[in-house]
C-alpha positions as CSV (number, residue, x, y, z in Angstrom):
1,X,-37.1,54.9,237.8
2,X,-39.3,52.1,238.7
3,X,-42.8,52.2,237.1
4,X,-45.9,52.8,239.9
5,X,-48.5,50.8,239.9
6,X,-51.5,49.3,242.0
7,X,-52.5,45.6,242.5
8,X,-55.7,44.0,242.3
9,X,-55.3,40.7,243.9
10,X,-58.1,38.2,242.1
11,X,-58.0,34.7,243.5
12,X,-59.7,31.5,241.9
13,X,-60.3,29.1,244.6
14,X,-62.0,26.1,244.5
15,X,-63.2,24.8,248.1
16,X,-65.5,22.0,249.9
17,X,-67.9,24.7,249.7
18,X,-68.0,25.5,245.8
19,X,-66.1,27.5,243.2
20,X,-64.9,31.4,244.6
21,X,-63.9,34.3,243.3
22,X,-62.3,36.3,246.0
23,X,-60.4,40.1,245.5
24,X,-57.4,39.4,248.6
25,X,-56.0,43.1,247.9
26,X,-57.0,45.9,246.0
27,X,-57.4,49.9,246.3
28,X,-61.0,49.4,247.3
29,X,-60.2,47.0,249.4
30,X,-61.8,43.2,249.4
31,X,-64.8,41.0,248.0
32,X,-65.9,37.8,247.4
33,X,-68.2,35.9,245.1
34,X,-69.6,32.5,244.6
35,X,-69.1,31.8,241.0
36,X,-68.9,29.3,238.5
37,X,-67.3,28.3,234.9
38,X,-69.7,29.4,232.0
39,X,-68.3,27.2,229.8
40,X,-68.6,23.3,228.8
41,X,-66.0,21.4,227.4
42,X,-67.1,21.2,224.4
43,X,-67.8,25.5,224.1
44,X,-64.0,26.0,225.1
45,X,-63.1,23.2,222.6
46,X,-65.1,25.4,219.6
47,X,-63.5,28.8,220.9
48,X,-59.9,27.3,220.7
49,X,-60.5,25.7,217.6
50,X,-62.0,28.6,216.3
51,X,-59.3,31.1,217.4
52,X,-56.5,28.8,216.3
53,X,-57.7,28.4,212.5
54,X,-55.2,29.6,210.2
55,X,-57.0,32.8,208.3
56,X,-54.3,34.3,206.4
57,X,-55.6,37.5,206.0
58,X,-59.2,36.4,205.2
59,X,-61.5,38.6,206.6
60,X,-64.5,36.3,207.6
61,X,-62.3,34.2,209.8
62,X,-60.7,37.4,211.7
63,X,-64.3,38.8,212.4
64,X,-65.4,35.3,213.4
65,X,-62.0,35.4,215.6
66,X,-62.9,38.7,216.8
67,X,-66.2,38.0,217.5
68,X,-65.4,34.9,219.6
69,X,-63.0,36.5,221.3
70,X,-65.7,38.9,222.9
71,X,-68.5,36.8,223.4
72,X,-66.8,33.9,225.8
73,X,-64.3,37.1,227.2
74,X,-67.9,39.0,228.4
75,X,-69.3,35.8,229.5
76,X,-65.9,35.0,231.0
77,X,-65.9,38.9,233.0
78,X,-69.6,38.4,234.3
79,X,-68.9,34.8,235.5
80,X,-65.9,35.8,237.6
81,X,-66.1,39.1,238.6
82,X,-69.7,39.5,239.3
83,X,-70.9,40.9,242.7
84,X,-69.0,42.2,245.1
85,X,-66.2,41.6,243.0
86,X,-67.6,43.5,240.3
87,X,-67.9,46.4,242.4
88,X,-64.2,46.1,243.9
89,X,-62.7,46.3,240.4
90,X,-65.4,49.1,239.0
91,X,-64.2,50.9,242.1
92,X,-60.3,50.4,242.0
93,X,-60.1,51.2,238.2
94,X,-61.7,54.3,238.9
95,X,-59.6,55.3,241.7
96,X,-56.1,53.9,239.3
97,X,-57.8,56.7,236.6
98,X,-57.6,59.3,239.6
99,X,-54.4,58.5,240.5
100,X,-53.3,58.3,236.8
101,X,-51.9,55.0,238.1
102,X,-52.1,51.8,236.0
103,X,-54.3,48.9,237.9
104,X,-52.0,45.4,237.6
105,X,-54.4,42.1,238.0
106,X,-53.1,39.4,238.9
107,X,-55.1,36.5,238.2
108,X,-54.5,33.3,240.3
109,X,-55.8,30.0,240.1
110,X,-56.0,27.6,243.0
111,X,-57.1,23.9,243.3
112,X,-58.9,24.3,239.9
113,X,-56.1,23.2,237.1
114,X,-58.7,23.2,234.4
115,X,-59.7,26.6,235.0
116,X,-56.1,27.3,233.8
117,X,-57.1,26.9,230.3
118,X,-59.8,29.2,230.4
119,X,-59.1,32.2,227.5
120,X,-58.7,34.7,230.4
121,X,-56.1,36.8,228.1
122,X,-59.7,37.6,226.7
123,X,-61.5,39.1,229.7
124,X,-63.7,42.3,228.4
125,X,-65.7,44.4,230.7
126,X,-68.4,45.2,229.0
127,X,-69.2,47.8,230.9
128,X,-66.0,50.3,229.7
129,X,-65.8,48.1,226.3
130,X,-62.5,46.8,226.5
131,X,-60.4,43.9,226.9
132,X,-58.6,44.1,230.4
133,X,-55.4,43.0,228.6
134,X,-55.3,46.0,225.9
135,X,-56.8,48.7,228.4
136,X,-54.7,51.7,229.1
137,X,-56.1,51.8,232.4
138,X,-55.1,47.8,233.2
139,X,-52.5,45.1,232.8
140,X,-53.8,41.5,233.2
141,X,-50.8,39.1,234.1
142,X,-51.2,35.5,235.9
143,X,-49.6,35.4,239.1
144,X,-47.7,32.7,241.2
145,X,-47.9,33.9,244.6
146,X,-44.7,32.4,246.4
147,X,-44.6,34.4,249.4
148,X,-41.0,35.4,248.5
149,X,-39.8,38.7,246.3
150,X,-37.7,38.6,243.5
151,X,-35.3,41.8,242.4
152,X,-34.6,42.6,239.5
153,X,-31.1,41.2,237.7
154,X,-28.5,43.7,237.4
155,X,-27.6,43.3,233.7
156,X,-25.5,45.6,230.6
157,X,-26.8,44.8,227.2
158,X,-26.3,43.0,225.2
159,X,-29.0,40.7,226.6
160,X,-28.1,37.1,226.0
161,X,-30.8,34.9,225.1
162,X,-30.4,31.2,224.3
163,X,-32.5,29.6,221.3
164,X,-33.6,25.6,221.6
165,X,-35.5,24.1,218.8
166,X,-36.6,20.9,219.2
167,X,-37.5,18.6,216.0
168,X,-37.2,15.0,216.6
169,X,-36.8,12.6,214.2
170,X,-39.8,10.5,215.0
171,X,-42.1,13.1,215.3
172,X,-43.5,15.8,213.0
173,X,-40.7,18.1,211.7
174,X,-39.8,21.6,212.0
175,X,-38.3,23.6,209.4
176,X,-34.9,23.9,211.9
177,X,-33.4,26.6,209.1
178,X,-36.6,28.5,208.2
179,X,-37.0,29.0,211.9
180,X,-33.8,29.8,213.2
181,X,-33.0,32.3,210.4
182,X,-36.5,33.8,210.9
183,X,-36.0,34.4,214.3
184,X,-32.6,35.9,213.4
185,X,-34.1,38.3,210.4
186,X,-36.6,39.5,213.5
187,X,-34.2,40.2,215.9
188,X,-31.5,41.7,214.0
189,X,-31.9,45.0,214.6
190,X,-31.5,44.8,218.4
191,X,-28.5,43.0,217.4
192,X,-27.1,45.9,215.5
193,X,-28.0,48.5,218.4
194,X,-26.0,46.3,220.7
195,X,-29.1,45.1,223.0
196,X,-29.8,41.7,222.0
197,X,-27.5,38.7,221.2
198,X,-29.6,35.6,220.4
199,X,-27.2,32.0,220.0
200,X,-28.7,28.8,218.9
201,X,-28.3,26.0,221.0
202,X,-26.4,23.4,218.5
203,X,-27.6,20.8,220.9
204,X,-31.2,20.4,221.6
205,X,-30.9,17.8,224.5
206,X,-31.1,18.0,227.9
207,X,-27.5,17.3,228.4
208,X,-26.7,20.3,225.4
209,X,-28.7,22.8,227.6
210,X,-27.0,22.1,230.4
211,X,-24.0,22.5,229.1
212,X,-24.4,25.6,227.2
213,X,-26.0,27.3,230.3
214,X,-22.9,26.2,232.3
215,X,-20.3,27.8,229.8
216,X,-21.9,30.9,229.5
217,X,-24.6,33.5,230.9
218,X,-27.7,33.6,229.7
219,X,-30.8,35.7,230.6
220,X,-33.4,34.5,228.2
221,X,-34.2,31.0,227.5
222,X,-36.5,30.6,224.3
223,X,-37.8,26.9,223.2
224,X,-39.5,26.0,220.2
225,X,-41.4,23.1,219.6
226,X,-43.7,20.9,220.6
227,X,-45.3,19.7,224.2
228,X,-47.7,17.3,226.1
229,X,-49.3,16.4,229.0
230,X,-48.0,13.8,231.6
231,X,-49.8,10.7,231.9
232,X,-52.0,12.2,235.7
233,X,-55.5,12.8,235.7
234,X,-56.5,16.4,233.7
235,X,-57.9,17.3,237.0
236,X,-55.1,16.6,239.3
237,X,-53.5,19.6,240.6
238,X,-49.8,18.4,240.2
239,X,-50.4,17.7,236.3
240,X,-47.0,18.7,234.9
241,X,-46.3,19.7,231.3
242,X,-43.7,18.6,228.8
243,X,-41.3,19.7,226.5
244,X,-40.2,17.5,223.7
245,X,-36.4,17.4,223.5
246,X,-33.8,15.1,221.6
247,X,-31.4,12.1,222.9
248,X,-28.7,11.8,221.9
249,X,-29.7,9.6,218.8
250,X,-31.8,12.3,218.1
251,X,-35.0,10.9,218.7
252,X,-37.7,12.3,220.9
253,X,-37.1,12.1,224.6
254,X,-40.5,14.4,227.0
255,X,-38.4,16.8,229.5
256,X,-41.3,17.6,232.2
257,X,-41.9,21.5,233.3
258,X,-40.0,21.1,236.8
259,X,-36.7,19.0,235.5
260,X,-36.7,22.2,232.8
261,X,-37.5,24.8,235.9
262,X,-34.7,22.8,237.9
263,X,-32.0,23.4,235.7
264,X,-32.8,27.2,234.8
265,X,-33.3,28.2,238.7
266,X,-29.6,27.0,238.8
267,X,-28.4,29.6,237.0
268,X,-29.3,33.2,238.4
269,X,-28.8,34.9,235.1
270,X,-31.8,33.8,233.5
271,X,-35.0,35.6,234.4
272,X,-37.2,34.8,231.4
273,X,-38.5,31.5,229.7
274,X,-40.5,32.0,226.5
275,X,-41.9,28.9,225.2
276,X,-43.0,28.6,221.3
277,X,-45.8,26.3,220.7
278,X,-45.4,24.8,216.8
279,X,-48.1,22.6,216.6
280,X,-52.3,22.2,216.2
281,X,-52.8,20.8,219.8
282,X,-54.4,16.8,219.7
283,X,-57.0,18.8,222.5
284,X,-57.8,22.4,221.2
285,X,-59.0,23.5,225.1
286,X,-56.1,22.8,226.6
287,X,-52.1,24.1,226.2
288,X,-49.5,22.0,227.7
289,X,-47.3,24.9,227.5
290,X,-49.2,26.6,230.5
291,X,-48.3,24.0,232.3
292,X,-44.4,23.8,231.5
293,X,-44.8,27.5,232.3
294,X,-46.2,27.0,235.8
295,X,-43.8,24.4,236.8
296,X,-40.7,27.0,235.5
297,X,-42.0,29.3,237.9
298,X,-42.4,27.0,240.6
299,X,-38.9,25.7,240.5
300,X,-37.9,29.6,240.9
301,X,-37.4,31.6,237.3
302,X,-39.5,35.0,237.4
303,X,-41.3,35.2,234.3
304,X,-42.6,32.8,231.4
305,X,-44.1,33.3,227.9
306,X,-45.9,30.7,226.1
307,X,-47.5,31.5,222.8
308,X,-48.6,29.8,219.4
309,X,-47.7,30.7,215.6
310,X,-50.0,28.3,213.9
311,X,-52.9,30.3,213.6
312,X,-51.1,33.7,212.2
313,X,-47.3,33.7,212.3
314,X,-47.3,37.2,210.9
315,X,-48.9,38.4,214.2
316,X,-45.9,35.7,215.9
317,X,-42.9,37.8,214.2
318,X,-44.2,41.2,215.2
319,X,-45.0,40.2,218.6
320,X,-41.2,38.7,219.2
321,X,-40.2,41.9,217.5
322,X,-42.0,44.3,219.9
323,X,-41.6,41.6,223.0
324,X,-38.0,41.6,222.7
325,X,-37.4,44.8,221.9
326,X,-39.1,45.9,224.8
327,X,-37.6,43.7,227.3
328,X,-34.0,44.7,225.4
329,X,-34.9,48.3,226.6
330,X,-35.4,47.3,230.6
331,X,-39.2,47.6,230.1
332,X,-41.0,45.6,232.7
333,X,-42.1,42.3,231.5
334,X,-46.0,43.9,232.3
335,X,-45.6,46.6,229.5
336,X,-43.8,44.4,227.0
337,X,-46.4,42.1,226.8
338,X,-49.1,45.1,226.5
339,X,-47.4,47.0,223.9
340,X,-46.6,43.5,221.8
341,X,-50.5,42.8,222.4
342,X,-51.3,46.2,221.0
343,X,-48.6,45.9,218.3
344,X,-50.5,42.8,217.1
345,X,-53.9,44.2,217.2
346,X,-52.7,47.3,214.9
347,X,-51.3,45.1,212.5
348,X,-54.1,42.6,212.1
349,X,-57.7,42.6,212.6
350,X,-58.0,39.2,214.2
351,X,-57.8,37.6,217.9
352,X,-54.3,36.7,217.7
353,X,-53.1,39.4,219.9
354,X,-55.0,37.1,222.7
355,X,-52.6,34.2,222.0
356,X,-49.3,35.1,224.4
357,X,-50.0,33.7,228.0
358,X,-48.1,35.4,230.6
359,X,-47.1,34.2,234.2
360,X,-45.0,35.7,236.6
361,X,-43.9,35.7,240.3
362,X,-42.5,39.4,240.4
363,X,-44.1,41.8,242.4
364,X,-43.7,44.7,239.7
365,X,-43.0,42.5,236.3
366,X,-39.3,44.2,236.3
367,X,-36.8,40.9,235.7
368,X,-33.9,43.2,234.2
369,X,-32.0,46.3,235.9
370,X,-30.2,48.8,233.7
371,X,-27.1,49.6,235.6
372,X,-26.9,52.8,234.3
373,X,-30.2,54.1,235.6
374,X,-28.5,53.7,238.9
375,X,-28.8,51.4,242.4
376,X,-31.5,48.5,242.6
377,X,-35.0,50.3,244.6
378,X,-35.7,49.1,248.0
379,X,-37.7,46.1,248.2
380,X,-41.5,46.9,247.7
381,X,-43.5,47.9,251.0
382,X,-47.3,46.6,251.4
383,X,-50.1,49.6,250.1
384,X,-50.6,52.0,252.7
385,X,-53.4,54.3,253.6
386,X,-57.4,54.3,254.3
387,X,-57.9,51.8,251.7
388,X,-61.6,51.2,253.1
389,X,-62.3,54.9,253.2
390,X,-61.2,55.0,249.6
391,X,-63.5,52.3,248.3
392,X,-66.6,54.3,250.1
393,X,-65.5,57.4,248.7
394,X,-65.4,55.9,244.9
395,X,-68.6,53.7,245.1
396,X,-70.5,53.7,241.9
């Protein structure tokens, strides 16, 4: 049975007028704010390169991690949801803990592209002491609102997912072994139970991909290596990311987010992207990876992961581990990310929980259907009810 939820609908707009936070949809109904970023360029340059410095295991750097994390997430919370807003969500997380109903935000972003790079994985509420993204009460998730609904993919394990790792020759290498055969040794137990079949893709060019998608069905595409930006202003709203891929002489050749969103939305089957970052970024406050994953969505696939190893790859494994194996059991893409986020933080006493950015397009997070559990539910129907009533009812 389909997991029940309620949405609170948070909208970054930037106008003629200024810089708005605005709540479109929520149990208590609607607010808006006038806001702004509390952050320089040079603040989100220190937080990146501070939560991207390898620690291993040392326990000053993970408390200095931790501590960063909090800091710019609080100053991130009372920047943006501060008001009205701050109200509206107080309100509708209190009415989601009456209803025993988890509250989904979804976070959107318009005509503001650098305020896509903003750590908003790392949003705490100081007032309940938590980070939005670990809550029990809350699922955080970035949302591409295309006016359109999704349904779920009827699918029988085993899940298929396709592996591309990129290392050209003219730029920095990858360990193609060490990584594929790591990503095997994670996986192989949802092998074993039948849920999971991960093939490499032998091929690492655009033509190869293409290819290998047309002779078989995948559901999962999963890219390692590197990426950039285009050549377009930072602040210009079409700003693509790219993907490094081979030629055929096996030297570097930049595949831009759309061209790679173009050739997955032609095949049906595949419903996730997941997008491994291998590298120190030349500019720590900003991930060309959310990019790529913006433009995947655009072009029409559901749901995208991008994440980094650099900092911790032991917190990397176990969150594929607990992603996957999630997703393998028809969990919605929502709770897979919250349970690998949680599985990090139990693991390791650092920030790298915070790392995996997810966007999606789905109106529950539910990309895969287990045939067994029986037919497809309806398509969803808009909130009903005194919403306005409600938010009176549960002011603070």
């Amino acid at each position: 049975m389909e997991s029940q939820h309620l949405n609170f609908d948070l909208l970054i707009e930037r106008t003629d007028e200024g810089l708005f936070s605005i709540v479109q949809d929520s149990p208590a109904g609607s607010a808006a704010a006038v806001v702004h970023s509390p952050f320089t360029y040079e603040e989100l340059q220190a937080l990146w390169l501070t939560l991207q410095e390898p620690h291993q295991n040392e326990s000053i750097r993970m408390e200095q991690q931790r501590t960063a994390s909090r800091t710019y997430g609080e100053q991130l919370f009372r920047a943006f949801c501060t008001g009205e807003v701050a109200d509206c969500l107080r309100n509708s997380l209190n009415i989601a803990l009456r209803d025993r109903t988890p509250l989904r935000i979804r976070l959107m972003v318009k005509n503001a592209p650098e305020l896509v790079h903003l750590p908003w994985e790392y949003l705490y509420n100081p007032e309940t002491h938590e980070f939005l993204a670990l809550s029990g009460q809350s699922t955080l998730v970035r949302y591409i609102d295309l006016r359109h609904q999704i349904r779920p993919y009827v699918v029988e394990q085993p899940l298929r997912v396709l592996v591309m790792i990129a290392s050209p020759e003219n730029h920095p290498q990858l360990h193609l072994e060490r990584e594929w055969l790591g990503l095997l040794d994670t996986l192989d137990h949802l092998a074993l139970q039948g849920k999971l079949i991960v093939e490499l893709l032998r091929d690492p060019t655009l033509v190869g991909l293409q290819r290998q998608l047309r002779e078989k069905k995948y559901h999962i595409f999963h890219f390692v290596g590197f990426g950039a930006f285009d050549q377009g202003s930072f602040n210009t709203v079409s700003q693509d990311g790219l993907l490094l891929f081979e030629d055929k002489m096996g030297r570097g050749r930049y595949v831009s987010g759309q061209h790679v969103g173009n050739l997955l939305r032609d095949h049906y089957s595949v419903r996730l992207a997941v997008l491994n970052l291998r590298q120190h970024r030349n500019d720590p406050a900003r991930n060309p990876f959310i990019n790529a994953a913006q433009s995947i969505l655009q072009r029409g696939v559901p749901a995208a992961v991008t994440f980094s190893a650099e900092s911790s790859p032991i917190s990397a494994v176990n969150f594929i581990d607990e992603f996957y194996a999630a997703i393998a059991n028809y969990e919605n893409v929502d709770s897979a990310i919250t349970l690998a986020r949680r599985s990090v933080q139990n693991i390791e006493a650092s920030a790298a929980w915070g790392s995996p950015i997810y966007f999606t397009r789905t109106a529950r997070g539910k990309i895969f259907h287990d045939p067994a559990a029986g037919p497809l539910p309806a398509f969803d129907e808009p909130l009903t009810g005194p919403v306005d009533d409600l938010r009176l009812r549960y002011m603070i």
